[in-house]
C-alpha positions as a printed Julia matrix, in Angstrom:
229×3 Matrix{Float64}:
 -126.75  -64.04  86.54
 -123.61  -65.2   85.43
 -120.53  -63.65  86.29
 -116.97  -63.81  85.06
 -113.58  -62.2   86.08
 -110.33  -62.25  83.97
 -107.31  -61.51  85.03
 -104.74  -60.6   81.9
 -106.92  -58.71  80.28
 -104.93  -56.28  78.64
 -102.98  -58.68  77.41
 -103.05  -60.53  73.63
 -105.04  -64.08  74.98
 -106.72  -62.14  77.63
 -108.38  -59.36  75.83
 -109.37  -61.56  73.57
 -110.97  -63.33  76.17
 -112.94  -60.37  77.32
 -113.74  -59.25  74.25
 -115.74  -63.0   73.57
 -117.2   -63.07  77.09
 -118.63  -59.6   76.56
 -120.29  -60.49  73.19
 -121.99  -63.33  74.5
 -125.51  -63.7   75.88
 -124.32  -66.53  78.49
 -122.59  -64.05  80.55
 -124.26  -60.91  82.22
 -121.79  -59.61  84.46
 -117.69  -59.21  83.24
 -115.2   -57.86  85.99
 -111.29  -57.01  85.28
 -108.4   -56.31  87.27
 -105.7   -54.9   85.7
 -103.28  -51.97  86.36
 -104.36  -50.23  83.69
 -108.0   -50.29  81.92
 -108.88  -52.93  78.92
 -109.3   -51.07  75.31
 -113.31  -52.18  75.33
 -116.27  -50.35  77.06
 -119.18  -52.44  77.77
 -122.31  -52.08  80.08
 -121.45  -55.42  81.81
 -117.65  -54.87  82.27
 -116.34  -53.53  85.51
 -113.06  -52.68  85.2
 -110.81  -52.43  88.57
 -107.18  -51.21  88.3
 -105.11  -52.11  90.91
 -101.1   -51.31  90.45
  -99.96  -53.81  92.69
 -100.4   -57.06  91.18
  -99.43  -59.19  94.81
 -103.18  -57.46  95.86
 -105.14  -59.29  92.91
 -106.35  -62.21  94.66
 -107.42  -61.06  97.78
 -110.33  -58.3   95.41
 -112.2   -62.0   94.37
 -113.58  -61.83  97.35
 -114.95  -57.92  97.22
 -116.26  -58.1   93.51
 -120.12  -58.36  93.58
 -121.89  -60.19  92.02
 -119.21  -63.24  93.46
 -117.36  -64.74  90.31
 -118.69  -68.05  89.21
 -115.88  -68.27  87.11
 -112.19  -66.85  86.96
 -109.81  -66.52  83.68
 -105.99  -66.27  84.02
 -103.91  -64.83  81.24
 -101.39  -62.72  83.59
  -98.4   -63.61  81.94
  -94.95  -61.61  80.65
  -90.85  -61.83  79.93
  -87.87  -61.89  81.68
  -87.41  -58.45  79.79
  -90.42  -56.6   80.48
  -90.42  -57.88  84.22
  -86.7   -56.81  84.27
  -85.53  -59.86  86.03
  -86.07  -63.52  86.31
  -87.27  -62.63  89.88
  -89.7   -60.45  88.95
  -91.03  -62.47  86.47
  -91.31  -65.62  88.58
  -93.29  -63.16  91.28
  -95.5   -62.18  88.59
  -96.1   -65.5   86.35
  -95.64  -67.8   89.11
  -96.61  -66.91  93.18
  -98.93  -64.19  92.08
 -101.08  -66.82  89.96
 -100.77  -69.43  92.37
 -101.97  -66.75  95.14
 -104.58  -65.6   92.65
 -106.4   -69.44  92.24
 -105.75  -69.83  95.89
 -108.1   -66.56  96.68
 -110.58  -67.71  94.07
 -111.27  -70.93  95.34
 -111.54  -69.24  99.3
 -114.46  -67.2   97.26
 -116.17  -69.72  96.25
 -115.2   -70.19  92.48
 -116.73  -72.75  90.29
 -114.85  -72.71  87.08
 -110.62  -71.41  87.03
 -109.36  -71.51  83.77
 -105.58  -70.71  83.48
 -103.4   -69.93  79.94
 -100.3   -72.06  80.35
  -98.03  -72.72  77.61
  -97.23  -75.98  75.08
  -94.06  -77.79  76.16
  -94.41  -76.88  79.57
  -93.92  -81.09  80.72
  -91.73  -81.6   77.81
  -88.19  -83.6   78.72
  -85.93  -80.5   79.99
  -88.73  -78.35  81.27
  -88.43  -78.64  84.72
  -84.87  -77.27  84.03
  -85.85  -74.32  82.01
  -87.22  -71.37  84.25
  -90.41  -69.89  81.94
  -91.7   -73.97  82.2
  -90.74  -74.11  85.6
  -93.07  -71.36  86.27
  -96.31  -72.99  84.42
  -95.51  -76.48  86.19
  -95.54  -75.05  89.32
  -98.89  -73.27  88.78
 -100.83  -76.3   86.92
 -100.21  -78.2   89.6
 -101.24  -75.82  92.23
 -104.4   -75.21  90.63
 -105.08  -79.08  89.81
 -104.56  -79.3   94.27
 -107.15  -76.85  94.62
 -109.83  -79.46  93.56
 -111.75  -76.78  91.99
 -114.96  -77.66  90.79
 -113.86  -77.49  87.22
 -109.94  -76.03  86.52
 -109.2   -76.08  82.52
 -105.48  -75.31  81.44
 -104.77  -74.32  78.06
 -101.76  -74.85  76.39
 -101.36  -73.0   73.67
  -98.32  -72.77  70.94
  -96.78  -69.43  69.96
  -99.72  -66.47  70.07
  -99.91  -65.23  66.57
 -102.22  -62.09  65.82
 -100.61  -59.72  68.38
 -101.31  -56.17  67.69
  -97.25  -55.99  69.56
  -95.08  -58.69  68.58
  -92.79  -60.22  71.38
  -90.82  -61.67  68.76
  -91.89  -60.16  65.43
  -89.76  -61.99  62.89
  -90.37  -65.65  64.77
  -94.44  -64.8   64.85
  -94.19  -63.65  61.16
  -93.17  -66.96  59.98
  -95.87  -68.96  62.05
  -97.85  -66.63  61.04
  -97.32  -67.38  57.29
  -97.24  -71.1   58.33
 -100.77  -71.66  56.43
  -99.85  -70.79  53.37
  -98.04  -74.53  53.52
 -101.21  -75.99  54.92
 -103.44  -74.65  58.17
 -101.94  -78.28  59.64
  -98.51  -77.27  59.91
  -99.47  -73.76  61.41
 -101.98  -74.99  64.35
  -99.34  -77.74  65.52
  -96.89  -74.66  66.03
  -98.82  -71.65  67.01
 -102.53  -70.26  67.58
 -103.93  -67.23  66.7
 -105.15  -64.98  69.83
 -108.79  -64.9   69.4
 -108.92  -68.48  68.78
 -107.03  -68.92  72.27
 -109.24  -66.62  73.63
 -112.82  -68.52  72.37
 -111.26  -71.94  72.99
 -110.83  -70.9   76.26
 -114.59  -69.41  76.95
 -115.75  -72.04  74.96
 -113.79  -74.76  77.48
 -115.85  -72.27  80.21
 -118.63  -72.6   79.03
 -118.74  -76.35  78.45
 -117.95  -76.8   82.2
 -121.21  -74.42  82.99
 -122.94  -76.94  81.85
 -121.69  -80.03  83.24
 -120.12  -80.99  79.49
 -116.52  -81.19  80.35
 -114.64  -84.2   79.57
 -113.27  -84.06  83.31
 -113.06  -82.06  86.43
 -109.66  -81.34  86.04
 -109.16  -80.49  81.84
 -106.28  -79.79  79.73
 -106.33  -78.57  76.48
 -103.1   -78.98  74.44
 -103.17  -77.16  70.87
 -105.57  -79.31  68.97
 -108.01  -78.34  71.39
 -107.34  -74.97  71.08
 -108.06  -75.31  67.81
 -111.35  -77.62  67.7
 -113.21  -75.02  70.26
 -111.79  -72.14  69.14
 -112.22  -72.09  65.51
 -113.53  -75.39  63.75
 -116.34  -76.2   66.28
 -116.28  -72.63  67.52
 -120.38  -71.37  68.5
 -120.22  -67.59  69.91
């Protein structure tokens, strides 16, 4: 029996994560935590809510079956989070405390959304990059069995736009050739298969490397032009 958790998954990646793992065959067993409940029903999903995201990690080790493998889209804005400091507790020590609990329980497989541009040259001086640095390379010191990072562009598809006129144009990007669009921005379901995909790959001992990091043309490549649900 394989089992899966995701973390995120109300979110645009991370329910789009859910949404593949719970359509395919490979994995039996889906758990959630969230503070409030994904918008899919599903006889394997088990979906926890838990308000206080600090308490996350620490419920890896209570789900049952055990996680093989652990998805991480937790991620938000300065605005929504109301604060630089509350975003840094949310999209930095909380993630870094969540891989650090799944590796105590015995994860295989962590797979963490990052962002693109993250090690570009000014982004350990601008916070949001800051944030995903720190995290990569917390994860990459866990020595997990397998840890993938994805790094995708601007999510296009939301059903709520963080910036609607900004993901309208990338959005629109194709109609000047699919090229220019996937070196700028990815759709959320293809995010969200490249990243089960990526998963999936490392369940069966086909990863490039123990520690893997897809940049955008990865995204792409697993999640829509070589994409197998």
């Amino acid at each position: 029996m394989t089992t899966a958790a995701v973390f995120g998954s109300t979110g645009a990646v991370g329910s789009q994560i859910l949404a593949t793992l719970l359509a395919m065959d490979a994995f039996s067993s889906v758990k959630t935590i969230s503070r409030r409940a994904p918008n899919t029903q599903s006889p394997k999903l088990q979906a926890l809510l838990e308000g206080d995201i600090s308490k996350w990690g620490g419920m890896i080790s209570s789900l049952s079956p055990r996680p093989s493998f652990v998805f991480n889209a937790v991620g938000t804005t300065r605005a929504t989070a109301g604060g630089i400091q509350n975003q840094w507790e949310i999209d930095h020590d909380s993630c870094i405390e969540n891989a650090k609990a799944a590796k105590e329980a015995g994860v295989k497989t962590y797979v963490y959304i990052s962002s693109a541009g993250t090690r570009g040259l000014f982004s350990r001086y601008v916070p949001y990059s800051k944030m995903k640095i720190g995290v990569e390379d917390a994860i990459k010191e866990l020595n997990f069995e397998h840890a993938i990072i994805l790094r995708p562009g601007m999510i296009i598809g939301r059903e709520t736009s963080k910036a609607p006129l900004l993901e309208y144009l990338v959005g629109n990007l194709n109609k000047l050739g699919q090229g220019i669009q996937d070196q700028i921005g990815q759709d959320q379901t293809m995010i969200g298969r490249a990243a089960v995909a990526a998963a999936r790959m490392a369940g069966e001992g086909k990863a490039p490397s123990q520690y893997w990091v897809m940049e955008m043309a990865d995204i792409v490549k697993f999640g829509r032009d070589e994409w197998k649900g």
